[in-house]
Every structure is written in C-alpha cells, then in structure tokens.
N, C-alpha and C positions, 0 to 999 in steps of 0.2 A: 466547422462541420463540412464536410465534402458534399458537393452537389449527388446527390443517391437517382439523380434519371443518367448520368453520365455512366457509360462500365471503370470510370477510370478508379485506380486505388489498387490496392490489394486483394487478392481474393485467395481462399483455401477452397481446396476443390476432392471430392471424393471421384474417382472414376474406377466404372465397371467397363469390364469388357462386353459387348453386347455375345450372345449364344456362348455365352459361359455357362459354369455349371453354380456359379456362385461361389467359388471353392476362394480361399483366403489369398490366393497368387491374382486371383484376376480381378482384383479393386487394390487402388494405390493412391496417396496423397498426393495433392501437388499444389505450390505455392504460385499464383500467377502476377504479376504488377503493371498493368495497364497503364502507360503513359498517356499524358493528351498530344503527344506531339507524334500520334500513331503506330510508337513502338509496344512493344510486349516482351516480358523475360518470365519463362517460366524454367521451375526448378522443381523434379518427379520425387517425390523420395522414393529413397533406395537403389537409387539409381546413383555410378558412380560417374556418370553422366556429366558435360557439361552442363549449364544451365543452357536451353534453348533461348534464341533470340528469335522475334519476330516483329508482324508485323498487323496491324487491325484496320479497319475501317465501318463505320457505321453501314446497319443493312436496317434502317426505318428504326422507329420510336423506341428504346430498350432492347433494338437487335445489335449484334455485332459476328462480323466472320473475322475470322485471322488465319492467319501463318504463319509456322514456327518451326527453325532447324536447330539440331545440331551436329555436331560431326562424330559419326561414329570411329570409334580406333581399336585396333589391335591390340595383344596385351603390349607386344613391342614398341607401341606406338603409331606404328603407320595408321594413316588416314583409310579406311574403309570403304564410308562413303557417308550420308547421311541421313538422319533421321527426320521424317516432313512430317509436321503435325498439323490440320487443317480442322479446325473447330466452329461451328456455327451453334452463340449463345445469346438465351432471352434471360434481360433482367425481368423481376416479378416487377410488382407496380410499387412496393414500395422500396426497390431498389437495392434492397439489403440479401436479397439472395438471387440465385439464377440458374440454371438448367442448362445443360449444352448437349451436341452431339458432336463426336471428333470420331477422326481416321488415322492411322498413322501410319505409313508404310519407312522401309528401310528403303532408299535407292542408293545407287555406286556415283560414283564420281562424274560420269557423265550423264546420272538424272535417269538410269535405265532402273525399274525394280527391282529388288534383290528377292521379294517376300513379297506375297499377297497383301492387300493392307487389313488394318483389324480396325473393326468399328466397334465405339465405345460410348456409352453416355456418362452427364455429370452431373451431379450438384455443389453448387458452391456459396456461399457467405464472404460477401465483403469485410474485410477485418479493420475496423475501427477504433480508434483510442474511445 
C-alpha cells in the first residue's frame, strides 16, 4: 500500500482552463507519475506531444509545487522552443485525491515567451492497484 500523505504514485488529472467557456477543447486529461527522488513525467492526452519531464518539491504538509518541460517542434521537426508547465497541488487528507492550479506558457529557445501564459485548475485521483 503506498504511503497516501506522500504526492508520490500515479495520478490522473482532469484540467480546465480557468476564464473558459467550459466548451469540450478546454478540459483535457493528463497522466502525471511522481517519483520520490523529485522527479515528475507527465503525459497530456491528445497531445502528440512528448511526455513532459520535471521536477517537484514539497511546499508544507500535502503541498507540492513543480516544473515541467517539454520541447515543442515543428511539423519538420526543428525545435521551436518549449512548453513550461508550473503547477502548485494540495493532497486532500486522505490522500487519494488533490486539487491543483497550473500555468503554462510557450517560451523559445532562449526562455523569451512566445504566448501569454494560460491559467488552469485541476482535479485528480491517485491510481492504485
């Protein structure tokens, strides 16, 4: 049985875009897997997307913030620039679900914005055998 005060494990996550209209493009799945050695891989559906890599640290008792890129590319393939996802999530108390809020902006290669960033909340379930 996994320790459930940790964020570590798997989690499935619904995300809305915040000042949406609620319309079906702006909520999306996403699979996140929280390592204890402070890593993080999340993977968007529908997105033909790499899977994001990043990175977490504890913010007090059931808090956590993190970081997560990927490299956005051209249909050609060239490199773009990349995709910064920055998320601050509270577990509930009994561990099995959690709330977030994230931002995610597009920047170029040298870290400048390409996009405004878009602010979005979550819900998500830890996935357990």
């Amino acid at each position: 049985m996994p320790d459930l005060s940790s964020p570590c494990g798997v989690w499935r996550l619904t995300v809305r875009r915040l000042g949406s209209f609620r319309a079906r493009t702006d909520q999306f799945g996403v699979l996140a897997r929280i390592e204890s050695d402070g890593t993080v891989t999340v993977f968007a559906g529908g997105s033909t997307a790499a899977p994001s890599i990043g990175a977490w640290r504890s913010a007090g008792p059931g808090r956590v913030v993190m970081l997560a890129e990927s490299f956005v590319t051209a249909p050609g393939g060239n490199t773009l620039g990349r995709l910064s996802v920055r998320a601050a999530a509270e577990l509930t108390g009994d561990g099995v679900s959690c709330r977030a809020r994230l931002q995610w902006q597009r920047i170029d290669l040298e870290g400048r914005p390409l996009a405004m960033p878009v602010h979005a909340e979550a819900e998500g379930t830890r996935l357990t055998p």
